[in-house]
N, C-alpha and C positions, 0 to 999 in steps of 0.2 A: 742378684746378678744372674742373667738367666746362662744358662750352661748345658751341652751336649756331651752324650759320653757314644762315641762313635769306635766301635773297630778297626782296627787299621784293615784295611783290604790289599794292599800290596804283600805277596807271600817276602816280599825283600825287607816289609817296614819302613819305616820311615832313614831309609837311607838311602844315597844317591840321587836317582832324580826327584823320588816321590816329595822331600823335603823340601828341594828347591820349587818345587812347584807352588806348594803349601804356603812357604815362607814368601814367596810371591804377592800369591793372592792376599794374605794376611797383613803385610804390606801395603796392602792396595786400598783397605778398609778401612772408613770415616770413622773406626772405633777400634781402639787399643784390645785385643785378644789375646787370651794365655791360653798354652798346653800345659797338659801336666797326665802321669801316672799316678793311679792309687797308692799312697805311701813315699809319696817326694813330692817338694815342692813344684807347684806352675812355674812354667815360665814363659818370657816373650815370644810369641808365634812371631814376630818378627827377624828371628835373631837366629839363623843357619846352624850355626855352631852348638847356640841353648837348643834346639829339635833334635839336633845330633847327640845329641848328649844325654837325650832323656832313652836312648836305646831301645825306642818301639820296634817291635817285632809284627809279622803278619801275624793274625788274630789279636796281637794283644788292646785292651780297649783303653784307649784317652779320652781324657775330658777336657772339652774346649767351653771357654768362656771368657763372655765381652762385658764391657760396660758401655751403655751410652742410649743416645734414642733406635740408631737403627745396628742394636745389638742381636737382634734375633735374625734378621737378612744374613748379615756375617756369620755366621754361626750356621745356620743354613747353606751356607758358600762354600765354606769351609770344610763340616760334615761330610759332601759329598767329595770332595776329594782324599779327603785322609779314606773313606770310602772306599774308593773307586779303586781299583786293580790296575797299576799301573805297568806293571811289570812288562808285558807286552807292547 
């Protein structure tokens, strides 16, 4: 199952809009994705509340991962938002 371990870049982490964005896009995608922290279970990128709960912080790094044919595009998509600095 191919898998990215990406930075959070928003100094807020994954709380407030940056998740809703996330959880969006993940949403949006022909292929089932999970987030997850080193040392806790993945869970559904689809599901607001599971992103919120896994309590990333700016810098800390998560691992996203899909199953399916176009798992690496997703995972690609997705990278650059958890990524990207959204604070501004």
């Amino acid at each position: 199952m191919p898998e990215r371990r990406v930075v959070v870049g928003s100094t807020v982490g994954l709380h407030a809009r940056p998740p809703a964005l996330f959880v969006k896009a993940a949403a949006a995608q022909p292929v089932p994705v999970s987030i997850g922290k080193d040392g806790a279970d993945p869970v559904d990128a689809r599901s607001i509340l599971s992103v919120l709960g896994l309590g990333a912080r700016g810098g800390d790094e998560v691992v996203l991962s899909a199953d399916g044919p176009q798992a690496e595009q997703a995972l690609d998509e997705l990278a650059a938002i958890v990524a990207a600095n959204h604070d501004g």
